[in-house]
Backbone as CSV, one residue per row, in Angstrom:
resi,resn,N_x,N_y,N_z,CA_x,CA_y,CA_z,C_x,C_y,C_z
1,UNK,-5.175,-13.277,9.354,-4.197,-12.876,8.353,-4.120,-11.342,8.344
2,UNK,-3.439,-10.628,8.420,-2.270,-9.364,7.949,-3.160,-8.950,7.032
3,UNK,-3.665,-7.360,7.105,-4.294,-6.911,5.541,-3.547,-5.661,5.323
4,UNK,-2.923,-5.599,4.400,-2.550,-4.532,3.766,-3.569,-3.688,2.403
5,UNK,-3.460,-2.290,2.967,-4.540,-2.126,1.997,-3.383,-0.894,1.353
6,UNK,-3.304,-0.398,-0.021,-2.765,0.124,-1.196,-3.378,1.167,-1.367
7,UNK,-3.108,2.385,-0.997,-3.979,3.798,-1.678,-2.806,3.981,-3.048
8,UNK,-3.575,4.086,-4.492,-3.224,4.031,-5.467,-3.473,5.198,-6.379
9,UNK,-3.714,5.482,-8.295,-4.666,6.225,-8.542,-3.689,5.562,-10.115
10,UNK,-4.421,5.588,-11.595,-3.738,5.530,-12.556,-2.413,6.127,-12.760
11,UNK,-1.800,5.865,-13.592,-0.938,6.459,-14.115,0.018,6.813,-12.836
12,UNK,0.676,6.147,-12.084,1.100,6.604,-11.258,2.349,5.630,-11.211
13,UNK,3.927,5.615,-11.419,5.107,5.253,-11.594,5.428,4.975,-10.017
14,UNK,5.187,6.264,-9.606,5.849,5.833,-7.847,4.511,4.411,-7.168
15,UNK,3.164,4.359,-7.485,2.540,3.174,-7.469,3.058,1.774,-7.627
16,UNK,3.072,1.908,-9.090,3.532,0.262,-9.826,4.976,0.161,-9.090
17,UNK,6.113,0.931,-8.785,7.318,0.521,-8.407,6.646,-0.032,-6.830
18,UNK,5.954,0.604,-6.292,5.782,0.124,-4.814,4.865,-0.674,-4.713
19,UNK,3.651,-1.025,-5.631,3.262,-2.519,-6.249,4.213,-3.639,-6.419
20,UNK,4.851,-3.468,-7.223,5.984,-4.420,-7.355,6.794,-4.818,-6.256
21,UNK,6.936,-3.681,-5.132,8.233,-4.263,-3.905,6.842,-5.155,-3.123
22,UNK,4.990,-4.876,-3.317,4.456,-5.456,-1.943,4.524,-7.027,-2.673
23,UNK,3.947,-6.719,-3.706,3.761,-8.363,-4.782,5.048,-9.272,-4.155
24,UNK,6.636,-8.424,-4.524,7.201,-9.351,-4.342,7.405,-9.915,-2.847
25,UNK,7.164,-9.097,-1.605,6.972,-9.859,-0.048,5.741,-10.494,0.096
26,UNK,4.571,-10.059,-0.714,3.503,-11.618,-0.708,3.808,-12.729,-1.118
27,UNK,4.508,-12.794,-2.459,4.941,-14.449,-2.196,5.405,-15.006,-1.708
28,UNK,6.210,-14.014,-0.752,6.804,-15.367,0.617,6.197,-15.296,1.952
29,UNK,5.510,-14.268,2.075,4.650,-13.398,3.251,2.869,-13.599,2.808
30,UNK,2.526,-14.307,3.078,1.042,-14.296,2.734,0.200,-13.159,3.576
31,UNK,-0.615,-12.480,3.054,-1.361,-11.143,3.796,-2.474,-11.369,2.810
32,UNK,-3.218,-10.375,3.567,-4.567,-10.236,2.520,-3.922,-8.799,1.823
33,UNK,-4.296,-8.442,0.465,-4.270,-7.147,0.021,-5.721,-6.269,-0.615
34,UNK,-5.638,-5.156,-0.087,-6.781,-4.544,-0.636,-6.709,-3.222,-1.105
35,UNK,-6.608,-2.702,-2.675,-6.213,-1.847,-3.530,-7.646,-1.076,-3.309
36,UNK,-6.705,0.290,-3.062,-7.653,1.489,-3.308,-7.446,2.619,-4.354
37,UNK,-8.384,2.473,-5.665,-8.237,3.936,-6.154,-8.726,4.902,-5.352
38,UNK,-7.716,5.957,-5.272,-8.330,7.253,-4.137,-8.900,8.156,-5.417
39,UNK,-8.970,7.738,-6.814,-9.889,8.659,-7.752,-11.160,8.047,-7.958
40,UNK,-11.903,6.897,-7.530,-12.840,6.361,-8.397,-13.938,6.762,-7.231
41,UNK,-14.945,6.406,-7.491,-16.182,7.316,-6.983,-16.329,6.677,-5.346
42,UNK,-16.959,7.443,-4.853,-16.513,6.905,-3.653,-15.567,6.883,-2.458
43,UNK,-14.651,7.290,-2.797,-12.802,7.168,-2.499,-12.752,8.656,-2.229
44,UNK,-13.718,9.709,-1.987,-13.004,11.201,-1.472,-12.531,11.474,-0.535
45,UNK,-13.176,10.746,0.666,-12.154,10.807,1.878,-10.777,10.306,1.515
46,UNK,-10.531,9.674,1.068,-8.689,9.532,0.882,-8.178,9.977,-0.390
47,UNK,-8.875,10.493,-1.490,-8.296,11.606,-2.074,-7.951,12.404,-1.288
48,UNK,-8.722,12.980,-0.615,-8.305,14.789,-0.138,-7.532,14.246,1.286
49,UNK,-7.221,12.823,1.475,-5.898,12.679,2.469,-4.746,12.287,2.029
50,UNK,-4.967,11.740,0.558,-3.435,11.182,0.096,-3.115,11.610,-1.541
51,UNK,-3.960,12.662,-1.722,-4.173,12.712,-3.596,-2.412,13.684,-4.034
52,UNK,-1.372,14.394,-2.829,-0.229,14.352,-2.764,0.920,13.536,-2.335
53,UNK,0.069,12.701,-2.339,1.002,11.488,-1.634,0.959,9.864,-2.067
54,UNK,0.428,9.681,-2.910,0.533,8.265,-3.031,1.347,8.096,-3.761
55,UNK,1.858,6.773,-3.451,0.965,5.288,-2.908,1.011,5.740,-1.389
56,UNK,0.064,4.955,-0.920,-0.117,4.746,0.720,-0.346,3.529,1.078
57,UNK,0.404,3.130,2.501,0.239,1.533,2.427,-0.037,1.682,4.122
58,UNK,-1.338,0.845,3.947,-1.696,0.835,5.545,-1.292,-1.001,6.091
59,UNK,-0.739,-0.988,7.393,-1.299,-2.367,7.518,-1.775,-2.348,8.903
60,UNK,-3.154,-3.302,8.752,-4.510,-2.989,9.541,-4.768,-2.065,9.977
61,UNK,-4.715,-1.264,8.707,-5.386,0.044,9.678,-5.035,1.461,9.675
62,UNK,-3.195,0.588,10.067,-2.143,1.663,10.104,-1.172,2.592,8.974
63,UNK,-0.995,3.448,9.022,-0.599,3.889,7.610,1.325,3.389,8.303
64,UNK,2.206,2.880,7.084,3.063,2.199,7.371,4.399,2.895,6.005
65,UNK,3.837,3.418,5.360,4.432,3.839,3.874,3.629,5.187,3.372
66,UNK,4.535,5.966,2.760,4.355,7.239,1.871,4.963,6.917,1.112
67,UNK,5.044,7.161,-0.625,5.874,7.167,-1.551,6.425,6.310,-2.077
68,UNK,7.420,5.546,-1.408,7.987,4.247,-1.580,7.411,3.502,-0.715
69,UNK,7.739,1.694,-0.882,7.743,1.019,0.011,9.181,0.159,0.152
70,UNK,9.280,0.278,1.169,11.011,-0.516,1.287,10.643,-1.749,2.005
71,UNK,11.795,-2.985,1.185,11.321,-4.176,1.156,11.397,-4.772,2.404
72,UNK,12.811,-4.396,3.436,13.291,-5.099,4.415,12.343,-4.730,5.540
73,UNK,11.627,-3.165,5.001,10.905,-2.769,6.528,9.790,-3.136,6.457
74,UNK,8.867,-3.869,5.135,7.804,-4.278,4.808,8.131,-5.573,5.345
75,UNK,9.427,-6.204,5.164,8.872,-7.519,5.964,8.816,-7.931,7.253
76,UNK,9.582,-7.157,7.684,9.610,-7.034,9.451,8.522,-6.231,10.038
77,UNK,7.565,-5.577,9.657,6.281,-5.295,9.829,5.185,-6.693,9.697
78,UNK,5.681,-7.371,8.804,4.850,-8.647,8.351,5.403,-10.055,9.312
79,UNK,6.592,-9.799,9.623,6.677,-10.900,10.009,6.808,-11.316,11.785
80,UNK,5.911,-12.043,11.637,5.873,-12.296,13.571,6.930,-12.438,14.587
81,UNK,6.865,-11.270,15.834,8.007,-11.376,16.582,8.184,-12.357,17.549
Protein backbone atom coordinates (compact mmCIF):
# COMPACT_ATOMS: atom_id res chain seq x y z
CA UNK A 1 0.00 0.00 0.00
CA UNK A 2 0.91 3.79 -1.00
CA UNK A 3 2.10 5.85 2.21
CA UNK A 4 1.61 9.26 2.25
CA UNK A 5 3.12 11.02 4.99
CA UNK A 6 1.71 14.95 5.99
CA UNK A 7 4.34 17.50 7.32
CA UNK A 8 1.88 19.64 9.41
CA UNK A 9 2.21 22.04 12.64
CA UNK A 10 -1.04 23.63 14.73
CA UNK A 11 -2.86 26.27 13.82
CA UNK A 12 -2.19 26.07 10.38
CA UNK A 13 -5.34 26.94 7.67
CA UNK A 14 -3.20 26.12 4.57
CA UNK A 15 -2.86 22.39 6.61
CA UNK A 16 -6.56 21.56 7.43
CA UNK A 17 -7.58 22.84 3.72
CA UNK A 18 -4.92 20.30 2.33
CA UNK A 19 -6.05 17.72 5.06
CA UNK A 20 -9.31 17.91 3.80
CA UNK A 21 -8.40 17.56 -0.21
CA UNK A 22 -5.99 14.10 1.12
CA UNK A 23 -9.07 12.72 3.49
CA UNK A 24 -11.25 13.29 0.68
CA UNK A 25 -8.94 10.95 -2.15
CA UNK A 26 -8.57 8.30 0.76
CA UNK A 27 -11.95 7.35 0.66
CA UNK A 28 -11.87 6.26 -2.66
CA UNK A 29 -7.98 5.72 -2.87
CA UNK A 30 -6.92 3.62 0.06
CA UNK A 31 -3.08 4.58 1.16
CA UNK A 32 -1.57 4.41 4.39
CA UNK A 33 -1.27 8.04 6.00
CA UNK A 34 1.29 9.25 8.35
CA UNK A 35 0.97 12.86 10.03
CA UNK A 36 3.92 14.74 11.02
CA UNK A 37 4.08 17.63 13.49
CA UNK A 38 7.35 19.33 12.27
CA UNK A 39 6.94 21.29 15.94
CA UNK A 40 6.72 18.44 18.44
CA UNK A 41 9.90 17.10 19.91
CA UNK A 42 11.76 15.20 17.83
CA UNK A 43 10.62 16.57 14.36
CA UNK A 44 13.82 19.21 13.93
CA UNK A 45 15.07 17.84 10.98
CA UNK A 46 11.87 18.81 9.13
CA UNK A 47 11.22 21.88 10.96
CA UNK A 48 14.31 23.55 9.73
CA UNK A 49 13.25 21.85 6.12
CA UNK A 50 9.64 22.79 5.94
CA UNK A 51 8.83 25.24 9.08
CA UNK A 52 8.24 27.93 5.71
CA UNK A 53 6.47 25.75 3.95
CA UNK A 54 3.92 23.60 5.15
CA UNK A 55 1.93 21.40 4.65
CA UNK A 56 4.28 18.94 2.91
CA UNK A 57 3.10 15.84 1.37
CA UNK A 58 5.50 13.10 0.58
CA UNK A 59 4.46 9.91 -1.17
CA UNK A 60 6.96 7.12 -0.28
CA UNK A 61 9.38 9.06 0.36
CA UNK A 62 8.90 11.60 -2.22
CA UNK A 63 8.01 15.10 -1.54
CA UNK A 64 4.88 15.51 -4.07
CA UNK A 65 3.14 18.90 -2.59
CA UNK A 66 4.11 22.40 -1.03
CA UNK A 67 1.27 24.49 0.23
CA UNK A 68 -1.67 23.14 -1.36
CA UNK A 69 -2.60 19.82 -2.39
CA UNK A 70 -4.54 19.52 -5.68
CA UNK A 71 -7.04 16.84 -5.93
CA UNK A 72 -6.76 15.60 -9.64
CA UNK A 73 -2.83 15.46 -9.30
CA UNK A 74 -3.12 13.63 -5.93
CA UNK A 75 -5.01 11.06 -7.60
CA UNK A 76 -3.08 10.28 -10.53
CA UNK A 77 -0.02 10.00 -8.33
CA UNK A 78 -2.19 7.36 -6.39
CA UNK A 79 -3.58 5.69 -8.93
CA UNK A 80 -1.95 2.71 -10.86
CA UNK A 81 -0.76 3.10 -14.45
Amino acid sequence: MQRITFFTKEDCTLCNAAMYVVERVRRKIPFYLETIDITAAGQERWFELYKDHIPVVHLDGEEIFRHRVDERTLREHLEPS
